[in-house]
Every structure is written in C-alpha cells, then in structure tokens.
N, C-alpha and C positions, 0 to 999 in steps of 0.2 A: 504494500500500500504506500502511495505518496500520499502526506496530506499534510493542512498545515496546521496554525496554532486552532486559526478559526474554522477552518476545511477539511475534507476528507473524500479524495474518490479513486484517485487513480493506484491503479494496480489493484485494489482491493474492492474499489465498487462499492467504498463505505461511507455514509450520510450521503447517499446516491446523487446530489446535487451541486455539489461543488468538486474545485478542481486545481486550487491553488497548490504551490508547491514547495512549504519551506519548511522545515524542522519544529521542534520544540524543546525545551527545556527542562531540567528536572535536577534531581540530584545522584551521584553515582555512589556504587555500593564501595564499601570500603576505604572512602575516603577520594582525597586529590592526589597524594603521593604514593610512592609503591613504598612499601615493607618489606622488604628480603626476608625469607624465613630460612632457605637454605640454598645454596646456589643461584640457579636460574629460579627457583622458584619463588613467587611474591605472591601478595594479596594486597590491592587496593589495585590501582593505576596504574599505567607502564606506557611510556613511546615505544614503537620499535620503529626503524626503519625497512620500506620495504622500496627499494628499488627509488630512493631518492625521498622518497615521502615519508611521513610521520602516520602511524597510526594508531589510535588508541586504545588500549586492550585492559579491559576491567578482567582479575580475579578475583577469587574467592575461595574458600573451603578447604582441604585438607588431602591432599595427593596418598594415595593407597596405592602399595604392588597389587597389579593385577586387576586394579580397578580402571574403569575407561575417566577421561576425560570429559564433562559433557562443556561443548560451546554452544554460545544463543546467539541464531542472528534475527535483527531486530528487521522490523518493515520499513518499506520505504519512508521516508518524512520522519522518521523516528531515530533514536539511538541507546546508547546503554542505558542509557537513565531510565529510558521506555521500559526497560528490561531487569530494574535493579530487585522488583519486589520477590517476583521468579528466580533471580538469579540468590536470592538471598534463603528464599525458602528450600531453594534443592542443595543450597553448599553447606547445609548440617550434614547430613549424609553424605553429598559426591563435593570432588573437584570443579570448580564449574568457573567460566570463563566467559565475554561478551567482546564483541567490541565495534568499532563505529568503522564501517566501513568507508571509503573516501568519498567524500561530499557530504559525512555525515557528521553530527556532533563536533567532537575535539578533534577529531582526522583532519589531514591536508583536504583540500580538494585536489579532483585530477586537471592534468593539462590537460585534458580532450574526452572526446567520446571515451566511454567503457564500453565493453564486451561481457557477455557471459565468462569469456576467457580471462579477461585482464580482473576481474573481481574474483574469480575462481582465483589465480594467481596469489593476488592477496589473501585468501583464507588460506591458502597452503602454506604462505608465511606466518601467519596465526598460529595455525597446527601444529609448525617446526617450534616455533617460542615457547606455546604454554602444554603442550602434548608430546613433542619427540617421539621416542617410539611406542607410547601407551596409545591404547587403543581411544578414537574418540566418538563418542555421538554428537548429532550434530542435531539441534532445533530451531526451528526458524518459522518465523510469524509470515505472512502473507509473502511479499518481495522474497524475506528472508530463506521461506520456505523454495519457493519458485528455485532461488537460487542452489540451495543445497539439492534439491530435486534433481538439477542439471547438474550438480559438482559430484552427488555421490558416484554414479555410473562410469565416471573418468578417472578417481581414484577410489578403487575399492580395495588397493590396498591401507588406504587411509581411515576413511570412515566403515566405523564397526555398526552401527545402529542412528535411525534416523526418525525425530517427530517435526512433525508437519503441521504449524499451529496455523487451520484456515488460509493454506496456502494459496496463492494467487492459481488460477489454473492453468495448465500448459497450454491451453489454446482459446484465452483470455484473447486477442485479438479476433478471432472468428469469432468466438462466442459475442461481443458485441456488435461487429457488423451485422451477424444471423438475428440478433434479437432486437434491434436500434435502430432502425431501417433509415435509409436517406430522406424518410416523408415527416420522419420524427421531428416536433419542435419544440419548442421550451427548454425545460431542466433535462428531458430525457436528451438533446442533443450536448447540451454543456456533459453532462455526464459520458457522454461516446465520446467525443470530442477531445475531453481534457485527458480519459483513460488513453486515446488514441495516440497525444501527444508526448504523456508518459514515455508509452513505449516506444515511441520517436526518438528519447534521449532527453525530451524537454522535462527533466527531474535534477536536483539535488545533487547526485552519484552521475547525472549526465551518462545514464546507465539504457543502450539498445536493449532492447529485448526483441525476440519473436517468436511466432508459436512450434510447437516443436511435440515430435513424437515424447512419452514418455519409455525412456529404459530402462531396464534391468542393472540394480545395482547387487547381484547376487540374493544369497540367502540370509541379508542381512534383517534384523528387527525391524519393523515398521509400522508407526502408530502416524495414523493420520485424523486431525483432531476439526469438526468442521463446526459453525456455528448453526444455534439453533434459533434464534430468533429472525423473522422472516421479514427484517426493516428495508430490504431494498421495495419491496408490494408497497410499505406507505411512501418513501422518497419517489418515487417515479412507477402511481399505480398501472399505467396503460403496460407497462412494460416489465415491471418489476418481477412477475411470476413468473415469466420467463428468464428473467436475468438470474434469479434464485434457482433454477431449475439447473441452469446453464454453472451455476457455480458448485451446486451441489454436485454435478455430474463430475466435474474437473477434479473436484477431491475424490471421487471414484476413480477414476484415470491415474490420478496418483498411487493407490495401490496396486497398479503394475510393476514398482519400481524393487518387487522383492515377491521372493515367494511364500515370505513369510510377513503378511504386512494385515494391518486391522484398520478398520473405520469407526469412529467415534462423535457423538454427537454432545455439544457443550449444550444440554438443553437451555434456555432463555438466553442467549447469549451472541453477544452480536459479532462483530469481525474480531476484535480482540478479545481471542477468549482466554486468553492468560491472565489478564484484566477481571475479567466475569465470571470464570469459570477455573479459578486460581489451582484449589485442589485436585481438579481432572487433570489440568495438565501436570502437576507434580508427579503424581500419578504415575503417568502415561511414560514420562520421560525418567522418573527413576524406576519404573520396569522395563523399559529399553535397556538401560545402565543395565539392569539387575542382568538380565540377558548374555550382556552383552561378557560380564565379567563370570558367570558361567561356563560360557564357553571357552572361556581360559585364552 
C-alpha cells in the first residue's frame, strides 16, 4: 500500500478514494541508537550501507541457535515505526528485525527508478547484516508482502518461511482495469488512477511494479493472512464488490507460492491487519518461526 498521512489507496486499495503519496511518522522500537549486545549483533537502530546508500534497520529480541530470524517489511507509504507494535510483541519469543526500505522512513532515497530486483537486492543486504547464515522468515504487509512474494522464489536458499499480511495481489494491475472500466467517474476513477500510477513508479521507493505469474518458493511455511472487513463496497459502492472479490482472489493466488501454505481471515479487519487483528498475526508468524526451527 502507498498512502499518506491523510490518504490511503495505492497498492493496497485502502480508504478506496484517495491517492496521495507520502509516508508517516511514529516512533521506533528500541530506541534511536543501536546497543551492541555481542558482535554484529544489536537491538535498537542501525545504518548499514548498501551499495552507497544508508538504510535503516530496527532490531529486537534475542538471537537463538537454530532459531530463524523473522524480518517485517512494512507497506508502501509506511515504515518501521508502522511496524514497531508487531515487531515488539513477536521479539519476547523470536529474533525479529524491520527496516525502511529506500524512499522510506530514515533510509536514503534512490537515485532513480527501483525494480522488483534492485529492492530485492536491498533485503538480501538486510538478511546478510541481521540473519547470516540463520534461517529467516520473512513478513510483509501489502507492498511489503507483494515484495517478499516475488523475493522468496529467487532465493530459496535464503528464506525459510513466509506470512503475507493482506498482501497487494500479483495481478493488482489487471484486477483494476477488469473491475474500473474506462466509463468509471468520480472516486472510482481517482482510485484506478492513482493505484495505476503507483505502479508506474509514481511512489515514495519510486518502486515499478507489474503483474506477474505467482511461483513456487518450495516447501517452504506459508501463512497468508487477508482482511475481513469489506470497506472497499462503502468507498466506491458501484465497484467495490468486485474490487473485494478481485482482492480476495489475489490472496488465493498467493498460496501457490508453497506447497505447504494456508489462508486466513482477520475477521473485522481492514487492510492493516497487524493493526486490527494484532494476535492473529503473532500467531501466524510465530508458527511459521515455530516450523521453520523444527525442521532444523
């Protein structure tokens, strides 16, 4: 999802009428500065450099042999801060990690257009910093999901288990033209429109996207978590049922990506269901974890 302080649409299709596109603010877990606790290991804050740039990487929680890693990536418009309550409540339990990808939060911005590749490139600098060779799960909210959706299948020696919180769909571009027809006016066209431009690059992370088959990331965990509350039918009624339809299917599509993967519903709960449906997702993603360190 992009969205802004006051807005909310693209990638995510959320408060279906706007379409603005800048970040928000909050406060980050563990503080401003990093703590060393032992080596490379910290808990609070951290730069790394990744290929010139700065990016910034919240930890937390307590590193175990043989336990995975879990990192959050946030949605579009959003960043760690979006992500510190979840990132707070899983790191009793696991190792847990965020961070703002470029054009987000405390990160550089990039010089230019991003790629599915060139952002993927960044989380596998993430992975080498606060993971190495421990196995990691990866969770990620709308954008964020989208993303790890397409990252895990190209490294699956990397990522061990994967949750998918309302992730944008793979084929979020057709699904809008198919449901938003060119006869569309009002809010229903702002809302194709602004999602349309998103995926142009016109975002934040200056991040293309396009629709895409979903693949096979092995037999890796997979929890894919979608929401329940049905707000796109009041933001844009002529259209809405079908956009809901169109989005529910997309989180089906995404259980292709494993042959061992589950669908779950955040009953009442709208596009951020980490926000609304806080316990499910704990859930969800520390039995991913649980899984994942099972299988040694």
């Amino acid at each position: 999802m992009i969205r802004h302080r006051r807005t909310s649409a693209v990638f995510a299709l959320c408060c279906a009428v706007s379409v603005a596109l800048v970040g928000c603010e909050g406060s980050s877990v563990g503080g401003a500065d990093t703590t060393a606790n032992q080596e490379d290991v910290f808990t609070g804050t951290k730069k790394i450099d990744v290929d010139g740039k700065s990016v910034n990487v919240s930890c937390s929680g307590e590193a175990a042999e043989g336990e995975p890693v879990v990192v959050l990536l946030h949605g579009g418009g959003d960043d760690v801060e979006d992500l510190a309550g979840i990132q707070e409540a899983l790191s009793a339990e696991n190792r847990v990690c965020s961070y703002d990808r470029l054009g987000a939060g405390a990160s550089d911005k990039p010089d230019g257009p991003q790629t599915m590749e060139t952002t993927g490139n960044v989380l596998t600098a993430v992975l080498d910093e606060v993971a190495g060779d421990a196995p990691a799960v990866l969770a990620g909210h709308s954008l964020g999901g989208l993303i790890i959706g397409r990252y895990a299948p190209e490294h699956q020696d990397r990522v061990a288990g994967l949750v998918l919180m309302d992730a944008t769909s793979p084929t979020q571009r057709a699904d809008l033209l198919r449901e938003i027809p060119e006869s569309a006016t009002g809010p229903a066209v702002q809302l194709r429109d602004g999602n349309l431009a998103g995926f142009d690059g016109q975002n934040p992370e200056l991040l293309k996207i396009t629709d895409g088959e979903v693949r096979s990331a092995g037999d890796v965990p997979v929890e894919v978590i979608q929401h329940g509350q049905q707000y796109l039918a009041q933001g844009v009624p002529e259209y809405g049922p079908g956009l809901e339809q169109a989005w529910a299917d997309g989180q089906r599509k995404w259980l292709a990506l494993s042959s061992d993967s589950n669908l779950s519903t955040a009953e009442g709960s709208g596009h951020h269901v980490y926000r609304d449906a806080p316990d499910l997702v704990v859930e969800k993603i520390q039995k991913v974890a649980g899984q994942v360190a099972e299988q040694g």
